[in-house]
Every structure is written in structure tokens, then in C-alpha cells.
N, C-alpha and C positions, 0 to 999 in steps of 0.2 A: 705546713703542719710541722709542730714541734716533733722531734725522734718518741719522746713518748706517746705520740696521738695527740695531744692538746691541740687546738688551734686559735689560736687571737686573730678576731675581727677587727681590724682599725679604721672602717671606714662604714657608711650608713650602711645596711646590706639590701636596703630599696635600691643604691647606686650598683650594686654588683653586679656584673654579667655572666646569668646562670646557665654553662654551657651544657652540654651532656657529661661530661667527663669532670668536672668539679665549676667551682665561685671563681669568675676570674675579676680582678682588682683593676678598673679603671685605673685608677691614681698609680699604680705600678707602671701603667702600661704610659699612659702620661711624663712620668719619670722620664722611661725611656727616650718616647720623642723628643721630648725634652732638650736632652742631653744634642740634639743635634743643635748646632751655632744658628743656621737662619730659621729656626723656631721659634716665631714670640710664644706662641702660646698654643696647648695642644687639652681636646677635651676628647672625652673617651665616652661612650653610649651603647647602651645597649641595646638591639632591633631585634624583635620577633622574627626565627628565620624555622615555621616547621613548631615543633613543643619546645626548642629554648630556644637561644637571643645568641647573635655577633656581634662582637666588637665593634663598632664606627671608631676610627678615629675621624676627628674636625680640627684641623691644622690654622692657624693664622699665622701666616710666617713675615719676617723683617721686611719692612720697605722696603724693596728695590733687589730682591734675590727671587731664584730658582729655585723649586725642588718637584722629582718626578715623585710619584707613588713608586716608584721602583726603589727607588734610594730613603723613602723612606720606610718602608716593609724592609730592606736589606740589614736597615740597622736592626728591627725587630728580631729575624732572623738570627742574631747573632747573641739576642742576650734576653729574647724572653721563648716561653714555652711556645708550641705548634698551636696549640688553643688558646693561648693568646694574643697571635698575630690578629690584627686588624682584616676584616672581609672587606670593609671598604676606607678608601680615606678620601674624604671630602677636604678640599680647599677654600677657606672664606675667605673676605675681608679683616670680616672682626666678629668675633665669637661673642655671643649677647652673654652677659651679666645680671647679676641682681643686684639690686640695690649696694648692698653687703658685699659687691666685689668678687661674686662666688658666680662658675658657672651655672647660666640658666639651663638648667636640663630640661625642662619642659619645652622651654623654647628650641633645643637642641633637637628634641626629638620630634617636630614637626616639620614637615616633606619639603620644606621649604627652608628650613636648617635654623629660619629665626632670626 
């Protein structure tokens, strides 16, 4: 939120995850993970937890490296807000795509990860 109250939306606000306390921004949260070196790639979701939704992180990290949920929540910890730390972080192979190169979130958000 801008100092005067404005807010700019920059991403779809279907992808948003609508916490109790405000809109939290996947792609922020994403950023984040990001930022770590053995992350290839990191997608963010949102889950039904009660009347609103937590954050999933879905992690696909570099061939042939390590990372705990510990270490990656720590970095969260240190550079985004309390509501939007990640409630869970899932480990894949390979995070499914669209056509278009874009993550599949439908396929993301099925129990099965997709």
C-alpha cells in the first residue's frame, strides 16, 4: 500500500492468496525463494485452510543439491512478512507448465501436486 492508501495490483488477483489480515502476492513470495542459488524454480499457491487460504510453496531445486524446509522458511523469515511465510513447502521434480511456459496452477493445486 502506497503512504497515501492507493494500492497497485500487479498480478491476476484469482492468483492471490487471501489471508485473513490482507492479499498476499505469490510472485513476491516466489521472488524470495528464488533468490536462493539451488532453486530452479519456485511456485506459490494458495490452499483452503478454515474461510481463507496459505501459502504452498512448490520448490524444484538444481540437480544434484540439498535443501531442508528449515532453510528454506529461514530465508522467508528474514525478508517477507509473518503472513506470508509459506504453511507448507512441497518438494518436486518438475513443476508442471502450460503450454506458454507459465505455471500450471490448476495442475499445482491438485493433491497430487500435478
Amino acid at each position: 500500500m502506497a503512504p497515501d492508501g492507493r494500492v497497485n495490483i500487479t498480478e491476476r488477483i484469482d492468483d492471490m492468496v487471501v489471508t485473513p489480515s490482507r492479499y498476499v502476492s505469490p510472485r513476491k513470495i516466489e521472488e524470495v525463494l528464488k533468490m536462493n542459488p539451488v532453486i530452479n524454480l519456485a511456485a506459490v499457491i494458495g490452499k483452503r485452510d478454515g474461510d481463507f487460504e496459505v501459502p504452498i510453496a512448490i520448490i524444484e531445486l538444481k540437480e544434484g543439491v540439498r535443501l531442508t524446509v528449515g532453510e528454506v522458511l529461514e530465508s522467508c523469515h528474514e525478508l517477507l512478512p509473518q503472513d506470508w511465510w509459506p504453511a507448507f513447502v512441497e518438494f518436486v521434480e518438475k513443476i508442471s507448465e502450460t503450454a506458454t511456459s507459465k505455471f500450471d496452477k490448476v495442475a499445482l493445486k491438485k493433491p497430487d501436486g500435478g
